[in-house]
C-alpha positions as CSV (number, residue, x, y, z in Angstrom):
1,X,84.6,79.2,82.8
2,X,87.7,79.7,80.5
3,X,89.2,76.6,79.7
4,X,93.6,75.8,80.5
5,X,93.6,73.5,77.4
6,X,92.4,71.1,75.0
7,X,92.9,67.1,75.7
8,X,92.6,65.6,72.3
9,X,91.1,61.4,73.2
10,X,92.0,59.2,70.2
11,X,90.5,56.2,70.5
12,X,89.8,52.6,68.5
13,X,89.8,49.3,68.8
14,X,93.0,47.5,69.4
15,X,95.5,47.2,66.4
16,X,93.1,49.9,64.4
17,X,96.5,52.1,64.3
18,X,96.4,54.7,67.5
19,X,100.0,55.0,68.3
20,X,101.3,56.0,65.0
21,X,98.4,58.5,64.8
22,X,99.2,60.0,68.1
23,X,102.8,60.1,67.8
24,X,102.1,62.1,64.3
25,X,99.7,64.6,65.7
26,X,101.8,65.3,69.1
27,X,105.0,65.7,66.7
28,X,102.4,68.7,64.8
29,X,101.5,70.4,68.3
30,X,104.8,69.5,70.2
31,X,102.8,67.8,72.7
32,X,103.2,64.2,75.0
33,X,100.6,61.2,75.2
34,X,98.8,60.1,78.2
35,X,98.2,56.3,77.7
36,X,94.5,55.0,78.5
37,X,95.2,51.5,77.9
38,X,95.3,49.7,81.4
39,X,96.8,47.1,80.4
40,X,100.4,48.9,79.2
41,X,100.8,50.5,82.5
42,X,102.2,47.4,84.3
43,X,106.2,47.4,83.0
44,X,106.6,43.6,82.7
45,X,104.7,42.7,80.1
46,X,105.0,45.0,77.7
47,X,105.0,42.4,74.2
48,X,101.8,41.5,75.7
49,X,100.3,44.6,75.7
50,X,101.7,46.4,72.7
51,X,103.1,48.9,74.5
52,X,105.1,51.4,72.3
53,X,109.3,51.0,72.6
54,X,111.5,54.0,72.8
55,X,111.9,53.6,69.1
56,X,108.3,53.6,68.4
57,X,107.7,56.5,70.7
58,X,110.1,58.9,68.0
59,X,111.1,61.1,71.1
60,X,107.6,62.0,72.0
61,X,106.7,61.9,76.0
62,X,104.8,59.0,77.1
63,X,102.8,58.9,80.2
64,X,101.4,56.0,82.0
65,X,102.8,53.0,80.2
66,X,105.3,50.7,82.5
67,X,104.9,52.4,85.1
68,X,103.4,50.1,87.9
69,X,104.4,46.9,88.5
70,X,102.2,43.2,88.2
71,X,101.6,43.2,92.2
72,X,100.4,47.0,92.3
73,X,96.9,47.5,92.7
74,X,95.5,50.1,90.7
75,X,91.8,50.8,89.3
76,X,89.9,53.8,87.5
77,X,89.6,55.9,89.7
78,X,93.3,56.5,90.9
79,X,93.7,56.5,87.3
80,X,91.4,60.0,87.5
81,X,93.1,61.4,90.0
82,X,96.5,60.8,88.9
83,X,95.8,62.1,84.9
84,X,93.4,64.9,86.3
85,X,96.8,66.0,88.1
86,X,99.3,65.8,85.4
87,X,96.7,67.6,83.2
88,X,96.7,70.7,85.5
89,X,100.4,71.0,86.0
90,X,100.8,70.1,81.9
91,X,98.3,72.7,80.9
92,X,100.6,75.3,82.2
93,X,103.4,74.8,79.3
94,X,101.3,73.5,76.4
95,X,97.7,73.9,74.9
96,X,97.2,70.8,73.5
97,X,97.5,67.2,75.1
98,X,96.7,64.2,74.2
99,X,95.0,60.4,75.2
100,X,95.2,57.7,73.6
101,X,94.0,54.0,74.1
102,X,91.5,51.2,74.2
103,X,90.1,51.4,77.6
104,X,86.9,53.3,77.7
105,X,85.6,52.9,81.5
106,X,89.4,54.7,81.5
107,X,89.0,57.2,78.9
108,X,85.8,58.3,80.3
109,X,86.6,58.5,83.9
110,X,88.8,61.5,82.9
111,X,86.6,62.8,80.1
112,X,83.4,62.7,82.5
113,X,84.3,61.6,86.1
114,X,83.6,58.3,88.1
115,X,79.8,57.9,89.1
116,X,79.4,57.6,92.6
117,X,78.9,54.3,93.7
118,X,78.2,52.4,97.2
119,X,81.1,51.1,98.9
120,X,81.6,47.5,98.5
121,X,79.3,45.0,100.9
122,X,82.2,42.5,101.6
123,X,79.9,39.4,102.1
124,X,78.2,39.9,99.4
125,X,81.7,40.3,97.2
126,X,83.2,37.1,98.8
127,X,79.7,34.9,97.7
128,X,80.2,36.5,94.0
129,X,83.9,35.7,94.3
130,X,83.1,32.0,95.4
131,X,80.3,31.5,92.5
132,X,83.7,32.9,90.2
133,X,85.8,30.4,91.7
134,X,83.1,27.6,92.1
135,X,81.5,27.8,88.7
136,X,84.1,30.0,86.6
137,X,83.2,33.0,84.2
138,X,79.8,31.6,82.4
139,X,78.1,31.8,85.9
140,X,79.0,35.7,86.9
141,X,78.7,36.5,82.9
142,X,75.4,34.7,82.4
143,X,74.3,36.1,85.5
144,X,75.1,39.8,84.7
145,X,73.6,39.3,81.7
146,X,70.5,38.8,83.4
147,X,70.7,41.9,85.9
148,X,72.1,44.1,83.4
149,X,71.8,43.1,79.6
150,X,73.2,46.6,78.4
151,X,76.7,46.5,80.6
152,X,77.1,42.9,79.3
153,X,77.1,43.9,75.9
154,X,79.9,46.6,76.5
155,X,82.1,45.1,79.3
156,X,85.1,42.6,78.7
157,X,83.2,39.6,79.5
158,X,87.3,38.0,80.2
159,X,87.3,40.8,82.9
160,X,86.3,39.6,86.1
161,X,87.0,42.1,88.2
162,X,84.9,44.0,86.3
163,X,82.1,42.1,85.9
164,X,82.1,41.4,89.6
165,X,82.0,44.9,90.2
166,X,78.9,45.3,88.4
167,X,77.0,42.2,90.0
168,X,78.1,43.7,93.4
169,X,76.6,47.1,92.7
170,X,73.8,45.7,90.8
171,X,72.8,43.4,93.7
172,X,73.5,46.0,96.2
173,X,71.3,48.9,94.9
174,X,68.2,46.5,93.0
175,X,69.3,49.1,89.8
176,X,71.4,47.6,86.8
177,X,74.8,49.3,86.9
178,X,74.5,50.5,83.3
179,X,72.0,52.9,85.1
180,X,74.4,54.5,87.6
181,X,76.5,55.4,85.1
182,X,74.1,57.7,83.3
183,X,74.6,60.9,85.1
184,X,75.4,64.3,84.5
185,X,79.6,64.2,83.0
186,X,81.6,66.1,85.4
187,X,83.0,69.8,84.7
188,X,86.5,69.5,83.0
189,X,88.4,72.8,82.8
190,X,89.7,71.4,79.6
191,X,88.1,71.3,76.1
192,X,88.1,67.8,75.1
193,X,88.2,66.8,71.5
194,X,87.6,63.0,70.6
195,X,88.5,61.4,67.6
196,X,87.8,57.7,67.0
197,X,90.1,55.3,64.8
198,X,88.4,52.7,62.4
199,X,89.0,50.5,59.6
200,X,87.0,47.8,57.9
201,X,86.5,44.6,60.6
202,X,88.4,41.9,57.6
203,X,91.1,44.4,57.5
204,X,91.3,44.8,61.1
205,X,91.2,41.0,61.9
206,X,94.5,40.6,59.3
207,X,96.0,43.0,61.3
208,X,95.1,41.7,64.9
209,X,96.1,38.4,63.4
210,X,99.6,39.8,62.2
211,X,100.1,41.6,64.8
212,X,100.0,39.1,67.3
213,X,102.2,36.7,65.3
214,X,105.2,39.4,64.9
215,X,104.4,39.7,69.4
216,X,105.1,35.8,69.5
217,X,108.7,35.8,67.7
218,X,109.5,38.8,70.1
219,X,109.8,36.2,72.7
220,X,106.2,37.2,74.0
221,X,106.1,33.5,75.3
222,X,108.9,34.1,77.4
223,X,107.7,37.1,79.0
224,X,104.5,35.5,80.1
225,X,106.8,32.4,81.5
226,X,108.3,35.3,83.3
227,X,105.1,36.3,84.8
228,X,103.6,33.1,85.2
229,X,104.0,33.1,88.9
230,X,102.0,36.2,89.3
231,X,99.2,34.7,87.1
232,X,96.6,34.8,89.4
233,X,96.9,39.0,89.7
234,X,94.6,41.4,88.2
235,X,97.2,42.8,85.7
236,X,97.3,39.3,84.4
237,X,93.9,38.5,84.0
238,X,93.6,39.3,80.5
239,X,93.5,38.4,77.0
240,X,96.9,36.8,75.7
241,X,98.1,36.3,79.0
242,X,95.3,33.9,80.1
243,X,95.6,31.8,77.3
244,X,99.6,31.4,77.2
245,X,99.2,30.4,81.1
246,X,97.2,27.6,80.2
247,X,99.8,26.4,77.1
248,X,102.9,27.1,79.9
249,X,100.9,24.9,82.5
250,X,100.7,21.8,79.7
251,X,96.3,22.4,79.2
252,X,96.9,23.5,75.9
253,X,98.9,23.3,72.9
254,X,100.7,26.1,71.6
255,X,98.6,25.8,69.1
256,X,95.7,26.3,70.3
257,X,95.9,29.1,72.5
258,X,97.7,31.4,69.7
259,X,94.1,30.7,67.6
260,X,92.2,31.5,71.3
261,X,94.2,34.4,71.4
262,X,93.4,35.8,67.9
263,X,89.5,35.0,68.6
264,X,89.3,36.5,72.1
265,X,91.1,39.4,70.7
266,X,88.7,39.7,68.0
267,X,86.0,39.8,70.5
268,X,87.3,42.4,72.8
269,X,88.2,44.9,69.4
270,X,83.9,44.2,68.7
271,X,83.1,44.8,72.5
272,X,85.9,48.5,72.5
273,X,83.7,49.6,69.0
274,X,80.4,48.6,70.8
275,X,81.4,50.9,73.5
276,X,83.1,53.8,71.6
277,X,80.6,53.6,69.2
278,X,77.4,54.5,71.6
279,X,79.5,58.1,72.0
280,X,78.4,60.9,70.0
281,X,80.8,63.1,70.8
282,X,83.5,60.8,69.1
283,X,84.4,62.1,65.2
284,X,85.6,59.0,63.5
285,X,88.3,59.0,60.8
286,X,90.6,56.2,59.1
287,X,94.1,55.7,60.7
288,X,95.4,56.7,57.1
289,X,93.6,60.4,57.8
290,X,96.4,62.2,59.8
291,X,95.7,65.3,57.6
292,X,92.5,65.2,57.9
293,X,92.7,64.9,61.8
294,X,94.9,67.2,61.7
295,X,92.4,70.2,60.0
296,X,89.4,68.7,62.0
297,X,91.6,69.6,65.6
298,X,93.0,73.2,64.5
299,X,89.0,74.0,62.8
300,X,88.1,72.9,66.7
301,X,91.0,74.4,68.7
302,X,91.4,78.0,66.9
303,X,88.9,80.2,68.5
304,X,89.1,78.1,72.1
């Protein structure tokens, strides 16, 4: 099957440098971004998330960043669907496009499809969802831990929409959920080129650390005030956002949740390397290696 395109995936843990990369290498191929971090799509939070300004984005086309709102539901899936379709229609005008983000049950639902799974058994999702609200996330983590030791070690454990996904499924079909997501990747009529961020773990932590500082003085405190009636949707359940809810509702000092912050953060950039890591297909690079990026996609793009 002759291919429509190429979708180059650049991917890396959060505040490894993606952005500026992608903005560089779409400027080179006169391209747009499609953003796979789920957490930039929602438009009111977007200190929290890091999402790039109209500055930042130098002119180039951005897709899929503020562009649901807090009380939309959205998942994975629809995420498929909706980049599968700008893809095809995109494909038409240019040969290169690219993907860029964090989220890697997002970035490989378009790179390899969504694995079938059985529809939700709603008694068995409300008795997960009262052991959540009975017994809070060490139950439903230590408890997928126990049905499926290898999801545990790549989901956001601070995710629990997520995690009660895969209790639900794992409960459902007596199978971890690690295992029904082993099967064949779907057919893409796109060559798909994946190039992974990474720098050493003490100089990412300085930049997590800084990075999150510089979001505070941009008045990231108000903006979660400005959500904080809302705090109990999905959007919001999430690292940063979590933790300045409990400062705003007097549980903690300020204090103290910017230091939860930086260590929870810390822990999801581990758990995003764990699970780009385990992907073979993935050609790493420093974020300081735009050249060399740059010769490693036209060495793969010239005779496709």
């Amino acid at each position: 099957m002759s291919k429509i395109g190429t979708l180059i995936v650049i991917v890396g843990p959060t505040a490894s440098g993606k952005t500026s990369v992608a903005i560089e290498i779409a400027k080179k191929y006169n391209t747009e971004i499609i953003s796979a971090d789920s957490r930039q799509f929602y438009n009111e939070i977007p200190i929290g998330t890091a999402a790039p300004q109209n500055e930042e984005m130098q002119g180039i086309k951005h897709h899929f960043i503020g562009n649901l709102t807090v009380n939309d539901y959205y998942n994975v899936s629809k995420f498929e669907q909706d980049v599968m379709e700008l893809l095809k229609k995109k494909f038409q005008k240019n040969k290169i496009m690219l993907m860029v983000g964090g989220s890697g049950l997002y970035i490989d639902a378009v790179c390899n499809g969504i694995d079938d799974l059985p529809d939700a058994d709603e008694e068995l999702r409300a008795k997960l969802n009262k052991l959540f609200d009975e017994e809070g996330f060490s139950a439903i983590q230590q408890k997928l831990k126990q049905l499926d030791p290898e999801y545990y070690e790549k989901v956001d454990l601070n995710n629990p929409k997520r995690i009660l996904r895969a209790l639900e499924v794992s409960i459902q079909t007596d199978k971890p959920y690690s295992s029904h997501r082993k099967g064949n990747s779907a057919e893409r009529p796109f060559n798909i080129i994946k190039i992974g961020l990474e720098i050493p773990r003490e100089q990412l932590i300085e930049r997590i650390d800084r990075r999150l500082d510089s979001m505070i003085k941009e008045g990231w405190i108000e903006e979660a005030t400005s959500v904080l009636p809302y705090k109990d949707n999905n959007a919001l359940n999430t690292v940063g956002y979590k933790e300045l809810f409990k400062y705003l509702e007097n549980e903690w000092s300020l204090d103290l949740a910017i230091e939860k912050i930086k260590v929870n953060t810390r822990r999801y950039a581990k758990r995003q390397m764990t699970w780009f890591k385990r992907d073979k297909e993935i050609t790493w690079f420093s974020p300081n290696d735009s050249e060399k990026i740059i010769e490693f996609i036209d060495s793969r793009t010239t005779n496709t």
